[in-house]
C-alpha positions in Angstrom: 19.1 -10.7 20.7 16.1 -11.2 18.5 15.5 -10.1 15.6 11.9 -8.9 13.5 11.6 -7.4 10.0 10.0 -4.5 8.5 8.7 -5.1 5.2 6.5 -2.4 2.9 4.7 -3.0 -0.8 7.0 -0.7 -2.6 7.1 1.0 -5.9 9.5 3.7 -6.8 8.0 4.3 -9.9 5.6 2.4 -11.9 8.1 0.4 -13.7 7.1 -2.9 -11.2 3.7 -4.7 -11.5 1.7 -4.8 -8.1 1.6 -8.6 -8.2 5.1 -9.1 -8.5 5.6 -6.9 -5.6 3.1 -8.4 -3.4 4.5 -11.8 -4.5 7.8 -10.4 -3.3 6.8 -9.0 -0.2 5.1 -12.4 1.4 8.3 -14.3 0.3 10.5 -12.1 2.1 7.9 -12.8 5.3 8.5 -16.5 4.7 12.0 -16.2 4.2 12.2 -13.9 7.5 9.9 -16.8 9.0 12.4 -19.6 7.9 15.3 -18.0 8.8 14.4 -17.5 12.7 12.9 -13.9 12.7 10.7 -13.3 15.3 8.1 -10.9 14.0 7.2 -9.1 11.2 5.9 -6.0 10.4 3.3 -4.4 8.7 3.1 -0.2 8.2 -0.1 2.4 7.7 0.5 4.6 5.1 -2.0 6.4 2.9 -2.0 7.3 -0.8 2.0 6.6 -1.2 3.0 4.0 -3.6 6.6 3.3 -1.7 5.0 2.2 1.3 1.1 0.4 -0.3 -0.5 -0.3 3.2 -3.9 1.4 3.8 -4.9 -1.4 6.4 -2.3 -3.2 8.1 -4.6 -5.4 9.3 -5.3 -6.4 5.9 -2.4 -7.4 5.5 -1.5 -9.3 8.2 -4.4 -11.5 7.9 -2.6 -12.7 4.7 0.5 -13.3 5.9 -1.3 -15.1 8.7 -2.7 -17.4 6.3 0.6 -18.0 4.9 2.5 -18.6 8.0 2.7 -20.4 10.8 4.7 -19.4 13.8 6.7 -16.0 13.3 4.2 -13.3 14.7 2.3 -10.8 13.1 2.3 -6.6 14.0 1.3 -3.6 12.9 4.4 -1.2 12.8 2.5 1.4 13.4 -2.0 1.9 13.6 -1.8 5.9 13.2 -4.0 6.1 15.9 -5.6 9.7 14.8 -7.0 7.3 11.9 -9.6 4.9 13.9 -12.1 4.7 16.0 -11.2 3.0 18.9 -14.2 0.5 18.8 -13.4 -0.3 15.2 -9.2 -0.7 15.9 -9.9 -3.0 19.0 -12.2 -5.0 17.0 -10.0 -5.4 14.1 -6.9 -5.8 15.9 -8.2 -8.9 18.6 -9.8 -10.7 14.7 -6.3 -10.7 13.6 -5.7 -12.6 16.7 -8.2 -14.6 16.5 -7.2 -16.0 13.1 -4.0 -15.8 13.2 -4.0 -18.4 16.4 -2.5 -15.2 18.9 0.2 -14.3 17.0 -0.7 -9.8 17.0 1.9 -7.7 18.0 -0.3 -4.2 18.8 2.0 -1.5 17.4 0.7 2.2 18.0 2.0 5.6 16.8 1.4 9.3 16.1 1.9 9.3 12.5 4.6 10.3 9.8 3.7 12.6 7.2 1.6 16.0 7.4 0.7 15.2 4.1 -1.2 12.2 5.8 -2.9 13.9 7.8 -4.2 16.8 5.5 -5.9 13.9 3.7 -7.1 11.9 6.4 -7.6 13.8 9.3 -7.6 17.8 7.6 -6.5 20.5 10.0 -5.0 18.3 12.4 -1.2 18.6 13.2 1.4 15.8 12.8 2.6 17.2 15.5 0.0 16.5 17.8 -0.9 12.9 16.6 0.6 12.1 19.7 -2.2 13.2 21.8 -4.7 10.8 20.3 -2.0 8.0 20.7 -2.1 8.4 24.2 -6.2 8.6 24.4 -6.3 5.9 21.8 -4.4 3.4 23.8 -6.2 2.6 27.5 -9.6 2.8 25.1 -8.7 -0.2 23.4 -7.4 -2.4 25.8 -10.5 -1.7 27.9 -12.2 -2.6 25.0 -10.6 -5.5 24.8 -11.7 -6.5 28.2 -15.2 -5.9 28.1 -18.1 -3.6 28.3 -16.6 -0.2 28.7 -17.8 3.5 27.6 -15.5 6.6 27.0 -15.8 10.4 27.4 -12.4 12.2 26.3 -11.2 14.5 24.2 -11.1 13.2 20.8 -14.1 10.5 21.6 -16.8 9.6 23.0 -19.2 6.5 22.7 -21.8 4.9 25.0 -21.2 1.5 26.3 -19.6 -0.9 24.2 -16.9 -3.5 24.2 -14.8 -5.4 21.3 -16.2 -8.0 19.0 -14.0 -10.2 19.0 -12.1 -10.7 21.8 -8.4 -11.2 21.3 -6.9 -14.7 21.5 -4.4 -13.6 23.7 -5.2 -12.3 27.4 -3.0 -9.5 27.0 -1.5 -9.0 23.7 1.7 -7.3 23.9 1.5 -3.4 23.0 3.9 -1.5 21.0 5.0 2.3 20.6 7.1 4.3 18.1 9.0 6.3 20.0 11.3 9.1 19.9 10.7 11.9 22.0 11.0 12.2 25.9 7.1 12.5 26.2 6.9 9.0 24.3 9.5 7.2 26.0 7.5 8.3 29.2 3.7 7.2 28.1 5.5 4.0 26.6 6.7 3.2 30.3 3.6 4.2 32.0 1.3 1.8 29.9 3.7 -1.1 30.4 4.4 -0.9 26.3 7.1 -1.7 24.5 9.5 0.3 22.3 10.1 0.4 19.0 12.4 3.3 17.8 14.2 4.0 14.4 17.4 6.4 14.1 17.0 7.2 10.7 20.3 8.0 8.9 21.8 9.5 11.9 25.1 8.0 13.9 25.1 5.5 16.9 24.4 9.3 19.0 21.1 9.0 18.3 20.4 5.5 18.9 22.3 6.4 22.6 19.5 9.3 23.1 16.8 7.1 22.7 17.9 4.9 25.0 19.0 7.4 27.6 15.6 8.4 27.2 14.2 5.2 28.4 16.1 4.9 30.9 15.1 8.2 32.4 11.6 6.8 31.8 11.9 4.0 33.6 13.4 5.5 36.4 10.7 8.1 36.7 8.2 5.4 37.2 9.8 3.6 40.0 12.7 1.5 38.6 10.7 -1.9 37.8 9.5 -1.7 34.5 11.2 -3.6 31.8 10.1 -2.8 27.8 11.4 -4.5 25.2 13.3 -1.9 23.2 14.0 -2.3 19.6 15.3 -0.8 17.1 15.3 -0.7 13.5 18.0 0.3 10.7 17.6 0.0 6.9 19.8 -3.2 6.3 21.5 -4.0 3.8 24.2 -7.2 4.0 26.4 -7.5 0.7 29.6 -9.8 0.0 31.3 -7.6 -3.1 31.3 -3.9 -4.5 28.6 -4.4 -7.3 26.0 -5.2 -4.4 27.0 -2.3 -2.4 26.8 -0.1 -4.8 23.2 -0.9 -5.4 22.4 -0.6 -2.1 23.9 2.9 -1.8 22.3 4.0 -5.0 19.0 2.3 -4.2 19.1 4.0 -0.2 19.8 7.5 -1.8 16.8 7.4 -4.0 14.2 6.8 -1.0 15.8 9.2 1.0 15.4 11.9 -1.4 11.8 10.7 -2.3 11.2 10.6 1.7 12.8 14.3 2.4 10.0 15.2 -0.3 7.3 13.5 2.5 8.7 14.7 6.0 9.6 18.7 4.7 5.6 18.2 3.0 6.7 19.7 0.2 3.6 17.9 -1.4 5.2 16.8 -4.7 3.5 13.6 -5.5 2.1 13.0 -8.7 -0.1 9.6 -8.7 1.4 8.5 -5.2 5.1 8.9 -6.6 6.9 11.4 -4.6 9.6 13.6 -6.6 13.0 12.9 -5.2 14.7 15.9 -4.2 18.4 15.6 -5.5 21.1 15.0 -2.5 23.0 18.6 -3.3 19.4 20.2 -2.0 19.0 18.3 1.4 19.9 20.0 4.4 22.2 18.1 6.6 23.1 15.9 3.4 26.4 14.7 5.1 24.1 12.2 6.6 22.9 10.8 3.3 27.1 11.0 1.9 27.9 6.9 1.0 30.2 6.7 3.4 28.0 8.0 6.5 25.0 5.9 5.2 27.3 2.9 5.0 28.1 3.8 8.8 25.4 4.4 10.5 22.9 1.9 8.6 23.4 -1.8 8.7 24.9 -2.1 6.0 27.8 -4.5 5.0 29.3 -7.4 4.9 27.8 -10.3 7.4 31.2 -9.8 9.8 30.6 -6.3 9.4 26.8 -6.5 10.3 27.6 -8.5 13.2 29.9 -6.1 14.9 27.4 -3.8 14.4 24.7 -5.3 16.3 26.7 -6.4 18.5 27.6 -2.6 19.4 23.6 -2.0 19.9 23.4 -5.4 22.0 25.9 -3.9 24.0 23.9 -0.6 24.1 21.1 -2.6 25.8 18.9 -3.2 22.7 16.8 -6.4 22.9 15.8 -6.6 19.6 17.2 -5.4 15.9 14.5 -4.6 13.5 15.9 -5.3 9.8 13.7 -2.9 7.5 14.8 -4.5 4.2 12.3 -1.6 2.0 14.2 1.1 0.6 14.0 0.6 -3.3 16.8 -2.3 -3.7 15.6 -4.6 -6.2 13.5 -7.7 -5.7 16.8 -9.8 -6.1 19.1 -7.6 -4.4 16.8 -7.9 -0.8 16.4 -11.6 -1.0 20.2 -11.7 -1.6 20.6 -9.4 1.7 17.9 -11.2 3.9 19.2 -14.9 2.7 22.8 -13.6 4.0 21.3 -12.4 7.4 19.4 -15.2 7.8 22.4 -17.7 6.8 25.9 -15.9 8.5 24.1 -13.4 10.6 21.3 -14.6 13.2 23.1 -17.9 13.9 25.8 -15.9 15.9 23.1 -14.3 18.2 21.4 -17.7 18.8 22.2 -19.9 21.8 26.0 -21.9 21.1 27.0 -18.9 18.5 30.3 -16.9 18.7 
């Protein structure tokens, strides 16, 4: 088992200074780096002040040039955002500099609200479609002189400037529907998938999924699939608490988000109050403490133990979701410090 971390600029509310978060968020990359995590990971969100990440490329190049080994992805490129020539160039630069450390993560996108901003009249929904044309563009970009004629694009001969450091970078999808699972399989990517709030039921789909996807393509293939939980490790009540309190809050200002209900006043989403949700048992303490990773290092460890056992190759530990600054250094010092050393070689 390996383990990478997901790590956003956030503000809840306007209450913290950008510096101190940006501060924040590289020294919980070097802590990650330090405490034996493999990759980290950068998002693409637009206009949203819990998630600050209009170019992930931007900022990986600065944790590139505050690191040294741990390697460096983008978690995930909306593809309906870019031009292919421009994503393949960007993408192989931060491979260059970085001394091939990219991680290519793709995706369809998250919000509708996104995408009525940056790509107007177009359908989450459909994001997919330009993930899949987006993808065999790039890498034969990446390769050399190469011109296109699809669907969403079309450009004469061209290739990518740079090239990446790495002969072939290893490529990444979000997945979570059948359709995903499949195109994942098919262009030899690897999996990234997140079960929300929901129970261990839903992390079993996903990987039933893959498995159907890999059997569909003849057996052979072998993806990395990992998967990420909010994570939260805590040794007394106090520290739960404030993880439970802090979880609760993002989920209600994320529910605002993924229903569109488009209340977002200077890139603060409203939180809708946990009696309003639909399905809210899922967002009840005890379910979130559940199915989340959260808990107490022993407690963490049995639970990544149950997805090793599941067949997951690597746990992705997103540590945003409103705890404070103290709170998720607190969290990823425990996992670094009782946690990854049993899944190393000689643990328990």
């Amino acid at each position: 088992m390996k383990f990478q971390l997901a790590v956003n600029l956030e503000r809840l509310d306007d209450s913290l200074a950008m510096d101190d978060v940006a501060r924040h968020t590289l020294e919980m990359v070097q802590m990650a780096e330090d405490g034996g995590f493999n990759i980290v990971w950068a998002a693409e969100h637009h206009a949203l002040e819990m998630t600050i990440a209009p170019n992930p490329f931007q900022i990986l190049t600065w944790w590139a040039s505050e690191t040294s080994k741990v390697r460096l992805g983008t978690a995930v490129v909306n593809a309906a955002y870019w031009h292919p020539i421009k994503l393949a160039g960007e993408a192989a630069f931060l491979d260059l500099i970085s001394g091939g450390r990219l991680e290519f993560g793709l995706g369809s996108g998250a919000y509708q609200r996104e995408f009525d901003r940056m790509r107007p009249g177009l359908l989450q929904t459909d994001g997919y479609k330009y993930m899949q044309e987006m993808l065999p563009a790039v890498l034969a970009l990446w390769k050399g002189d190469y011109a296109h004629d699809g669907e969403y694009w079309n450009f004469p001969t061209s290739t990518s400037v740079p090239k990446p450091l790495q002969a072939n970078p290893r490529i990444w999808v979000a997945a979570r529907s059948p359709v995903t699972y499949d195109y994942a399989v098919a262009n030899n990517a690897n999996i990234m998938c997140w079960p929300f709030t929901r129970p261990h039921a839903e992390a079993e789909l996903y990987k039933r999924q893959l498995d159907e996807a890999i059997a569909k393509h003849g057996g052979s293939a072998d993806p990395i699939f990992a998967l990420m939980r909010h994570t939260a490790v805590y040794e007394n009540q106090k520290d739960r608490d404030e993880a439970i309190s802090a979880i609760t809050r993002v989920l209600g200002q994320f529910e605002n988000l993924y229903r569109n209900l488009d209340d977002v006043k200077n890139g603060f989403p409203k939180e809708i109050p946990l009696q309003e949700l639909e399905g809210r048992e899922q967002y009840e303490p005890t379910m979130l403490e559940q199915n989340l990773m959260f808990g107490s290092p022993e407690t963490v460890i049995e639970k990544i133990k149950i997805y090793e056992q599941l067949g997951v190759d690597e746990f992705i530990y997103y540590a945003s979701m409103g705890l404070s600054h103290a709170g998720q250094k607190r969290s990823l010092k425990l996992f670094c410090d009782e946690v990854i050393p049993e899944f190393q070689q000689g643990g328990l």
